[in-house]
C-alpha positions as CSV (number, residue, x, y, z in Angstrom):
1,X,9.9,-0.9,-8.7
2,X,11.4,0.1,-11.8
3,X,14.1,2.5,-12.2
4,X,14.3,4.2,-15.4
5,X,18.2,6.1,-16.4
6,X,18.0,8.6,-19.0
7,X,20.5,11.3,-20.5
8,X,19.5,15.0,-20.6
9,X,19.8,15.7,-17.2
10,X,21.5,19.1,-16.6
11,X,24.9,19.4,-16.1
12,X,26.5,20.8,-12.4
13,X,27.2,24.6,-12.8
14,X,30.7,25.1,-13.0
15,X,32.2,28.6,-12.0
16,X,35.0,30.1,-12.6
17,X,37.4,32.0,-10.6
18,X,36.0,30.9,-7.4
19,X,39.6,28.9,-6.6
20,X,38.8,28.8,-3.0
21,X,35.7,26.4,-3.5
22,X,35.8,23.2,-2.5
23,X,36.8,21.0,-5.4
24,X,34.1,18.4,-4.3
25,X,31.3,20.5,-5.5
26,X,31.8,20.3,-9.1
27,X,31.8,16.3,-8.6
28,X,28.3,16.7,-6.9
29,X,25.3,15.0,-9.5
30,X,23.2,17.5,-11.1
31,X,19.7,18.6,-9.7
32,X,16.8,16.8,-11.6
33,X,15.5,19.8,-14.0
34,X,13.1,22.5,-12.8
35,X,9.3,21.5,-14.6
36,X,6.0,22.2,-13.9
37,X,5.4,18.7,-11.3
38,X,1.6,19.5,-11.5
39,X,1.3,19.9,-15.3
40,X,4.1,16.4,-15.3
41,X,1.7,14.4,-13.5
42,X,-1.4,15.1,-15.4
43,X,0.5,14.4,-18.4
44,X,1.7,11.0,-17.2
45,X,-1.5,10.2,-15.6
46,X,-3.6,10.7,-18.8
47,X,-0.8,7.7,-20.2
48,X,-0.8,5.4,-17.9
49,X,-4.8,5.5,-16.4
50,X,-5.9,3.4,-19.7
51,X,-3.1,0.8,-19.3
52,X,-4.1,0.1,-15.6
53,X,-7.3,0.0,-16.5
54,X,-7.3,-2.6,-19.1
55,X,-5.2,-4.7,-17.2
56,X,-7.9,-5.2,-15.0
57,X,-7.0,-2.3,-12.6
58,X,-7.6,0.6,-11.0
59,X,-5.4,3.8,-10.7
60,X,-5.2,5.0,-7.7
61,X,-2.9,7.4,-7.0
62,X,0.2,9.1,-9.3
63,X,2.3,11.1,-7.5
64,X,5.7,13.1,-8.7
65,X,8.5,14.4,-6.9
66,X,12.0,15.8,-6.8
67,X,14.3,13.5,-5.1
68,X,18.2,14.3,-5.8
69,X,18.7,14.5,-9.3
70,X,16.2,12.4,-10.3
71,X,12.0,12.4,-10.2
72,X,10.5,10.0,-8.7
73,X,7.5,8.8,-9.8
74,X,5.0,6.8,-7.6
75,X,2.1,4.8,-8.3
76,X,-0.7,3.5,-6.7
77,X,-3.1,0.7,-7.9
78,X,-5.6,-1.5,-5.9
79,X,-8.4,-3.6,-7.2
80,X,-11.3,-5.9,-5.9
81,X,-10.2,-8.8,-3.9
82,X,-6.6,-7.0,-3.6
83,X,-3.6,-7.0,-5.6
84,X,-0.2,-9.1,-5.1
85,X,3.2,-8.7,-5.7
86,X,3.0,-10.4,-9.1
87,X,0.1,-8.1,-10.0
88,X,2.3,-5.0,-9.4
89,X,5.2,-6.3,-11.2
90,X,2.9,-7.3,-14.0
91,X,1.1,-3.5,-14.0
92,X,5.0,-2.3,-13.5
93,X,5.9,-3.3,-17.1
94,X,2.5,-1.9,-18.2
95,X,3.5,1.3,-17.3
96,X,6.9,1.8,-18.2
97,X,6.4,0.4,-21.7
98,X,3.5,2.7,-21.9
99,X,5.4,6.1,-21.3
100,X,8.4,4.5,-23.3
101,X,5.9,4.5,-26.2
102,X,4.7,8.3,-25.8
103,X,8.3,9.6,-25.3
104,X,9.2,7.6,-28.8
105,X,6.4,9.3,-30.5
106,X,6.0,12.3,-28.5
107,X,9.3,13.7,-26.4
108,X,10.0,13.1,-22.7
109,X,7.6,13.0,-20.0
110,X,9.6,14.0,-17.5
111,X,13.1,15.6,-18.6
112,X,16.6,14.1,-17.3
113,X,16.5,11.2,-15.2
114,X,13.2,9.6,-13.1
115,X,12.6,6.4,-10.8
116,X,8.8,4.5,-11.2
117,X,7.7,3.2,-8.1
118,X,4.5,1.1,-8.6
119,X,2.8,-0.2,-5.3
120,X,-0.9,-0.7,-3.4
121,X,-2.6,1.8,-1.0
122,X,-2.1,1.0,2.3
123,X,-4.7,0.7,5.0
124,X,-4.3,4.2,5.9
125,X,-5.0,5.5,2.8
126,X,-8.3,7.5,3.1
127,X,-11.5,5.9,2.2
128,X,-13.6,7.8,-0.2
129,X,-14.7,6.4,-3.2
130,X,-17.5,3.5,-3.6
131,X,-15.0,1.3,-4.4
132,X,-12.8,2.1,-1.4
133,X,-15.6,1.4,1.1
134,X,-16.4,-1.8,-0.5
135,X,-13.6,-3.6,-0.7
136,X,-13.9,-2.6,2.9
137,X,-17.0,-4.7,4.1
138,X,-16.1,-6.1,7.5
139,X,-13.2,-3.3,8.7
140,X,-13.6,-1.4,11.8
141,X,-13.5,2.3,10.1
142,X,-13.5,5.7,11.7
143,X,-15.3,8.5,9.8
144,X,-17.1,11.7,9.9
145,X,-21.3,10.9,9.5
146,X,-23.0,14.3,8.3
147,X,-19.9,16.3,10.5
148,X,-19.9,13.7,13.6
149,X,-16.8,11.4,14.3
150,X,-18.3,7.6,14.7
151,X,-16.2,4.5,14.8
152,X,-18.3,1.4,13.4
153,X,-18.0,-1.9,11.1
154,X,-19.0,-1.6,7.6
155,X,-21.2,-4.3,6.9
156,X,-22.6,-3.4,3.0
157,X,-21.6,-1.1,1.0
158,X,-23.0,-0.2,-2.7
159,X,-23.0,2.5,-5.7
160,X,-25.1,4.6,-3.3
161,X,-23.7,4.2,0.5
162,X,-22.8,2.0,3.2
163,X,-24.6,0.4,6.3
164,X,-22.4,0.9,9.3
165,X,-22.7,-0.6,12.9
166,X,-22.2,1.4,15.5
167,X,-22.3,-0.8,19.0
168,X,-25.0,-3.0,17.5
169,X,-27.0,-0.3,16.0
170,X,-27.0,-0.3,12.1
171,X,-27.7,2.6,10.1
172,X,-27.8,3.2,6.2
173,X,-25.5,5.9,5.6
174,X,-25.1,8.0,1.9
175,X,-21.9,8.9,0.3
176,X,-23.4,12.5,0.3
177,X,-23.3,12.7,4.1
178,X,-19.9,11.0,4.7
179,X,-16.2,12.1,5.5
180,X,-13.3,10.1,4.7
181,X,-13.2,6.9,6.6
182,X,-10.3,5.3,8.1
183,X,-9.8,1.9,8.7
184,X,-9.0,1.1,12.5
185,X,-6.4,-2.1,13.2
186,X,-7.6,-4.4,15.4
187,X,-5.7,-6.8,17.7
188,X,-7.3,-9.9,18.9
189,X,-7.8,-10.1,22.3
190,X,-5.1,-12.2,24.3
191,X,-7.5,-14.2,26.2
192,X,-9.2,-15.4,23.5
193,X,-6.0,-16.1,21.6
194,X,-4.9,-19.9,21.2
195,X,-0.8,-20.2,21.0
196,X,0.1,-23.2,19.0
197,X,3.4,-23.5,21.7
198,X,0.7,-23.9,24.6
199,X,-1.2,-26.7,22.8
200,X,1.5,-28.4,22.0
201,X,2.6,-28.4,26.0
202,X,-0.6,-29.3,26.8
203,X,-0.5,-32.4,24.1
204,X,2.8,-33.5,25.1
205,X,1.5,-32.9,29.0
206,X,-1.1,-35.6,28.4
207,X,1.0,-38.1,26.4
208,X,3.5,-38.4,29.3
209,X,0.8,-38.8,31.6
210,X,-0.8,-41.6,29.7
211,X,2.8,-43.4,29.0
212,X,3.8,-43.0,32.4
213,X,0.5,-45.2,33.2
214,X,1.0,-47.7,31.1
215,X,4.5,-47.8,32.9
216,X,2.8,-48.4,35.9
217,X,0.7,-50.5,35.2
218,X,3.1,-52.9,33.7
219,X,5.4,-53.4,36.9
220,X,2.4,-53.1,39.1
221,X,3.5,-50.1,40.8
222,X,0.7,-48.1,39.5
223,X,-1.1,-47.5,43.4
224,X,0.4,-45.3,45.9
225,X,3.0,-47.0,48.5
């Protein structure tokens, strides 16, 4: 997360006359500037989709907010195979030397004061691109197939649909005729779950048994009296 401190944001409005106020409110930080978020976020995302791009990435998500008297600007971008923590601070720096560059050149961005946030989807983010679906093979997803809820496992998925098991039944399924898919978490079941603290009471069971033999068997006490 980078956090990005600017001047330019507006000053609090100060009235006079109005002795009765509360002093405190002319110490309170100014709102972040009224600006067309919509128009903003088109703006920055034209700047910052061909950096994320060429480094090897793809741009999710851009989304821009008020928050206090600041914007905050978040980011979302997600690749094949997944993307780490050292990929996002690397993509990060991408970013914010890439809208440095264009307010240089160009003006501000944003006016006053914003905060970049740069992250990955998380699995509830909605699957509905190609690419979302495919680095998806093997999830348990939930989705609307031409208008009917089905829960199954993805188990291919290409440039024109997916194959999707429902209870053992595969079917090939286009983009055309699906909703958004979500994928479902799954919990291993605890019967079939092996806990490392049990093995190791079972291992430790055993090696007492077998030195307490070999105890036995050395005084010759190893029958029942």
């Amino acid at each position: 997360m980078t956090q990005r401190g600017r001047a330019g944001a507006r000053p609090a409005n100060r009235r006079s006359g109005n002795r009765g106020r509360d002093a405190s409110d002319d110490n309170r930080p100014p709102a972040a500037p009224r600006i067309d978020l919509v128009a903003a976020r088109a703006r920055v995302r034209a700047v910052i989709e061909p950096v994320v791009v060429a480094a090897g990435f793809d741009l999710e998500e851009v989304n821009l907010s008020r928050a206090g008297r600041r914007h905050l600007l978040r980011v979302l971008v997600d690749a094949d195979g997944g993307i780490s923590l050292d990929d996002v601070a690397v993509v990060s720096r991408e970013i914010s030397a890439a809208l440095d560059a264009v307010e240089e050149s160009e003006g501000e961005l944003l006016a006053g004061e914003y905060q970049l946030e740069v992250g990955s989807p998380g699995v509830d983010r909605p699957l509905t691109l190609p690419r979302h679906w495919r680095r998806n093979v093997g999830r348990l997803v939930t989705v609307a197939v031409a208008g009917r809820s089905s829960t199954g496992r993805v188990t291919a998925a290409d440039d024109a649909g997916i194959v999707l098991d429902v209870d053992g039944t595969t079917s090939e399924v286009a983009y055309a005729d699906l909703g958004p898919g979500r994928v479902q978490i799954e919990f291993k079941r605890l019967d079939e779950a092996v806990f490392a603290d049990e093995d190791d009471n079972d291992e430790d069971a055993d090696d007492d048994d077998d030195e307490s033999d070999d105890v036995d068997d050395e005084d010759g006490e190893g029958e029942d009296k």
